[in-house]
BAKE-455600 format. One line per 2 residues: their letters; for each residue x, y, z of N, C-alpha, C, O. Coordinates in Angstrom, 2 decimals. Atoms other than C-alpha are relative to their C-alpha. Layout:
// BAKE-455600
a> X Y Z X Y Z X Y Z X Y Z | ...
// end
This chain:
// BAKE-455600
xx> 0.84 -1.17 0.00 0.00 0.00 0.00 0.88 1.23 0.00 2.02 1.17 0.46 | -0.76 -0.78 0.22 1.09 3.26 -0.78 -0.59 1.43 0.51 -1.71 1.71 0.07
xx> 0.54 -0.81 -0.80 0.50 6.31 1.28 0.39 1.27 -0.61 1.60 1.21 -0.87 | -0.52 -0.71 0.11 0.69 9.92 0.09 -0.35 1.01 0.88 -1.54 1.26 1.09
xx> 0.25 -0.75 -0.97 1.34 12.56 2.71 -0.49 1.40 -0.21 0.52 2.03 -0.53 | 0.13 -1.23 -0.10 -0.44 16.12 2.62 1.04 1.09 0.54 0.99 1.30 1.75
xx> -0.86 -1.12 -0.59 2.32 18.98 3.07 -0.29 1.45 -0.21 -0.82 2.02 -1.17 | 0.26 -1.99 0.63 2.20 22.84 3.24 1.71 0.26 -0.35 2.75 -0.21 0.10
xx> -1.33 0.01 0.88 4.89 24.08 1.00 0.22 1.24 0.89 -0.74 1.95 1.20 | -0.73 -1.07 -0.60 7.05 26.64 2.89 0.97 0.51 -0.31 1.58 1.26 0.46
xx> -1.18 -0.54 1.05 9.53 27.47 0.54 0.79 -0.54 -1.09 1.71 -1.37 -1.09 | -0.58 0.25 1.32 10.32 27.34 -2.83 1.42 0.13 -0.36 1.89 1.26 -0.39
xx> -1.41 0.22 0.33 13.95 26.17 -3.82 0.29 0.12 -1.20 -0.58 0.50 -1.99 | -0.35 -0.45 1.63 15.99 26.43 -7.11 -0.31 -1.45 0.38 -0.43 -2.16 1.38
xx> 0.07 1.30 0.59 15.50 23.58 -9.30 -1.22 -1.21 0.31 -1.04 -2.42 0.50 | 1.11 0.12 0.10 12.13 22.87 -9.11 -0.19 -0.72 1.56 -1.06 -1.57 1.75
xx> 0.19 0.43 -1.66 12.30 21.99 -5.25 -0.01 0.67 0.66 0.55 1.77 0.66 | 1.07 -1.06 -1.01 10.24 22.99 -2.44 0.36 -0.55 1.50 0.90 -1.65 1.44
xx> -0.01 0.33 -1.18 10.46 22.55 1.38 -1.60 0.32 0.53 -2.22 1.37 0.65 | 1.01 0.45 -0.44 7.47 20.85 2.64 0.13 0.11 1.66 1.21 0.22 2.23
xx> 0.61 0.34 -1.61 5.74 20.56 6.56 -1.27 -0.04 0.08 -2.23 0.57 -0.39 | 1.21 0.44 -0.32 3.59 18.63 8.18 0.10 -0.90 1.44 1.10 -1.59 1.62
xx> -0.27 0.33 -0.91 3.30 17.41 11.15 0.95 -0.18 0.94 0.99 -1.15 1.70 | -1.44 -0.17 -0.74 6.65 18.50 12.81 0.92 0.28 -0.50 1.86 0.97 -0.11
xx> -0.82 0.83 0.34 8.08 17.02 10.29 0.28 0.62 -1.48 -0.73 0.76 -2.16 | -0.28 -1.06 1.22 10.00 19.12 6.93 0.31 -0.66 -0.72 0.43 -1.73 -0.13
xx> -0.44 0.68 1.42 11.03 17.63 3.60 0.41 0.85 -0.94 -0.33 1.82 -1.13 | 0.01 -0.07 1.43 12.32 18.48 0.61 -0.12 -0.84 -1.09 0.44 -1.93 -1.11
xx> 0.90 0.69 0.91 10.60 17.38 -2.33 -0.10 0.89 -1.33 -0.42 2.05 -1.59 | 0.32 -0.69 2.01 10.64 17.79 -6.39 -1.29 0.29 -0.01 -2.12 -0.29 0.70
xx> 1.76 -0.84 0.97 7.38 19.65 -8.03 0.47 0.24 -1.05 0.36 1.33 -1.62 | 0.32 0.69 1.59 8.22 18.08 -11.16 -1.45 -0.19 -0.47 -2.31 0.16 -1.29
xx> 2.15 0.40 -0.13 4.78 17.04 -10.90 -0.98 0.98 0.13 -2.09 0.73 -0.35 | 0.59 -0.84 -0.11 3.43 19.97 -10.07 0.39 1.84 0.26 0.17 2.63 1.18
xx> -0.54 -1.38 -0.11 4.99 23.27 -10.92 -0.87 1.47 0.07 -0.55 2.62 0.33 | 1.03 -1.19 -0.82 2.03 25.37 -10.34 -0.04 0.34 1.89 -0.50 1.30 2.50
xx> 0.33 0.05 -1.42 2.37 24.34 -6.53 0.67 1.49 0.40 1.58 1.92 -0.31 | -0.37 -1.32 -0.67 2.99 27.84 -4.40 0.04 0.01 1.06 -0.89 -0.60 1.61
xx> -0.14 -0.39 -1.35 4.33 28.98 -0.96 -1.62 -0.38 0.36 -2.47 -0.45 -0.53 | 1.20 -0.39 -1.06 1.31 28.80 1.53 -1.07 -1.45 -0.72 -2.20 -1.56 -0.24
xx> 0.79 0.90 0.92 -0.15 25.50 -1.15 -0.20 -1.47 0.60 0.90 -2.01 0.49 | 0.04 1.48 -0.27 -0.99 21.95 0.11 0.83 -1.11 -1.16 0.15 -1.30 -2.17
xx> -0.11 1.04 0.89 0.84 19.30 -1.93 -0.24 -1.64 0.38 0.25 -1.84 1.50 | -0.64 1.20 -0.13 0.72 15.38 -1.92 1.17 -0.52 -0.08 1.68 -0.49 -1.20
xx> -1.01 0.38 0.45 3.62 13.89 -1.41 0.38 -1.38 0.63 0.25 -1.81 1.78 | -0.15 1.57 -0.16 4.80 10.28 -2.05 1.57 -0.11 -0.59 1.49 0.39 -1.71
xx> -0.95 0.82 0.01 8.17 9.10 -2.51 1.01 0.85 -0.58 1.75 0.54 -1.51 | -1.01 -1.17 0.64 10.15 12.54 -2.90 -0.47 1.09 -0.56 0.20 2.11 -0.57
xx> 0.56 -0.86 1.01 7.53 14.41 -5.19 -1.44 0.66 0.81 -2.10 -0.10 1.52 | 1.15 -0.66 0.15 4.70 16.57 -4.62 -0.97 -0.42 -1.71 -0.65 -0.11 -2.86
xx> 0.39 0.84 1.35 2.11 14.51 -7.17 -0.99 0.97 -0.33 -0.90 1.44 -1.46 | 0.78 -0.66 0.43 -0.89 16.69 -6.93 -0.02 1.20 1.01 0.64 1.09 2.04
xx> 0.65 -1.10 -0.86 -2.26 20.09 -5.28 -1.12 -0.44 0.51 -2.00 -1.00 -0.13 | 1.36 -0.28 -0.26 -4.77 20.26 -2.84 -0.72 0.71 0.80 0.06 1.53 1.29
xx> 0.61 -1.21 -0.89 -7.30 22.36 -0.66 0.51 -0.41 1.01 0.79 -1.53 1.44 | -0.17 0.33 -1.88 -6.51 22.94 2.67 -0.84 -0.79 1.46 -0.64 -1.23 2.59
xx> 1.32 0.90 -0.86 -9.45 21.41 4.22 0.17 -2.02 -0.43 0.07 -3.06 0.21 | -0.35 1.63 0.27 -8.69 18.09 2.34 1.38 -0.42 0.58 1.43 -1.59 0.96
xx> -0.89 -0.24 -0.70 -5.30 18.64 3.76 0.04 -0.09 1.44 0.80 -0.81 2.09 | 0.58 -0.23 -1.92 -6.38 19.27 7.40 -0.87 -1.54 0.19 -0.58 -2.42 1.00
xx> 0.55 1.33 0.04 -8.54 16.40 6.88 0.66 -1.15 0.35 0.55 -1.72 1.44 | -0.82 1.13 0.00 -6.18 13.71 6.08 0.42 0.00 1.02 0.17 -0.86 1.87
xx> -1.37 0.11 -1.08 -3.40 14.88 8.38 -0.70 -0.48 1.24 -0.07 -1.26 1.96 | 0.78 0.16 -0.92 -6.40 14.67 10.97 -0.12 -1.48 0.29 0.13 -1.86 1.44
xx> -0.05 1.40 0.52 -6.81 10.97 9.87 0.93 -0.91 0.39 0.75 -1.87 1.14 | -1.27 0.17 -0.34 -3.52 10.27 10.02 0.85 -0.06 1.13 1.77 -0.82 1.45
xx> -0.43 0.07 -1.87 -2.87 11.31 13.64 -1.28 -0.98 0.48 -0.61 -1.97 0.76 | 0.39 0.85 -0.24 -5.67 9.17 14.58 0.15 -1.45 -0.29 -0.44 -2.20 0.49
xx> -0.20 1.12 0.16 -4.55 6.01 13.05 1.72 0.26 0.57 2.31 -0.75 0.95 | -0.95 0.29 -1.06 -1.41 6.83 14.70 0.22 -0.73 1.13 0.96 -1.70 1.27
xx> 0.61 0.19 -1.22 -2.87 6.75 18.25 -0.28 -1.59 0.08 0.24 -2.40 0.84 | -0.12 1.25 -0.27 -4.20 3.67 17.42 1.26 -1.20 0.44 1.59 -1.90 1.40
xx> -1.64 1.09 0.16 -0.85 1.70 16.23 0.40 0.01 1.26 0.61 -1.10 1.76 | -0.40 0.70 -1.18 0.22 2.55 19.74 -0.95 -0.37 1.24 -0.60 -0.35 2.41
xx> 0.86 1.15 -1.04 -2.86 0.71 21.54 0.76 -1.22 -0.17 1.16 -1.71 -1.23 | -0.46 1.18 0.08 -1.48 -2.15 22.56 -0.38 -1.43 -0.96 0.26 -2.23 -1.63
xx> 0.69 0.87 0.86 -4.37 -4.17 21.22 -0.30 0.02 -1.28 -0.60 -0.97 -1.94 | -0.35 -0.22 1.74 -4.26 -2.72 17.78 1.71 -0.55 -0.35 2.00 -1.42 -1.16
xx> -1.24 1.01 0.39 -0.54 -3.68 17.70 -0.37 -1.25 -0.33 -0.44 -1.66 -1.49 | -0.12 1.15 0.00 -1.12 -6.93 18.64 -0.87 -0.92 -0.96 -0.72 -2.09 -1.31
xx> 0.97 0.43 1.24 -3.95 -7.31 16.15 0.82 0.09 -1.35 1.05 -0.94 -1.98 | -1.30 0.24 1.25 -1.43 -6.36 13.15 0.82 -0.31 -0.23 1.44 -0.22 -1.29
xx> -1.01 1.00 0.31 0.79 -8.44 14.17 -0.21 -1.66 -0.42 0.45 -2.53 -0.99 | 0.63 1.45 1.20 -1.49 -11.42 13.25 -0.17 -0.75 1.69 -0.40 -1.95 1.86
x> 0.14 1.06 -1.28 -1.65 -12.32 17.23 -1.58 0.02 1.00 -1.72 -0.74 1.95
// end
């Protein structure tokens, strides 16, 4: 399965790379994929790239999502359920 993370772009780099954040957590990432993306812009990003743009609310959304299936993973009993036990 393949997960792509919602980032807010926080600064545009030479060479078509951007510095992403999201959840603490900063990246840099090509917008090959999406050279319309802009300062203050939501991107997807999967495996280095910003793939698409998106609203901030779908953005807020996910990330929202995302910290909740966190939480879970560290219940004990959700572990122990994905570990097949």
């Amino acid at each position: 399965m393949c997960l792509a993370i919602p980032m807010k772009v926080i600064e545009l780099q030479d060479g078509s790379m951007a510095r992403v954040s999201a959840m603490g957590a900063e990246r840099e990432v090509a917008l090959d994929l999406t050279p319309q993306a802009a300062v203050g812009d939501y991107v997807l990003v999967h495996a280095g790239f910003a793939i698409e743009v998106v609203d901030e609310e779908y953005a807020e959304d996910t990330l929202r999502l995302i910290g909740e299936m966190s939480d879970m993973i560290d219940d004990p009993l959700v572990a122990q359920a994905a570990a097949g036990r």
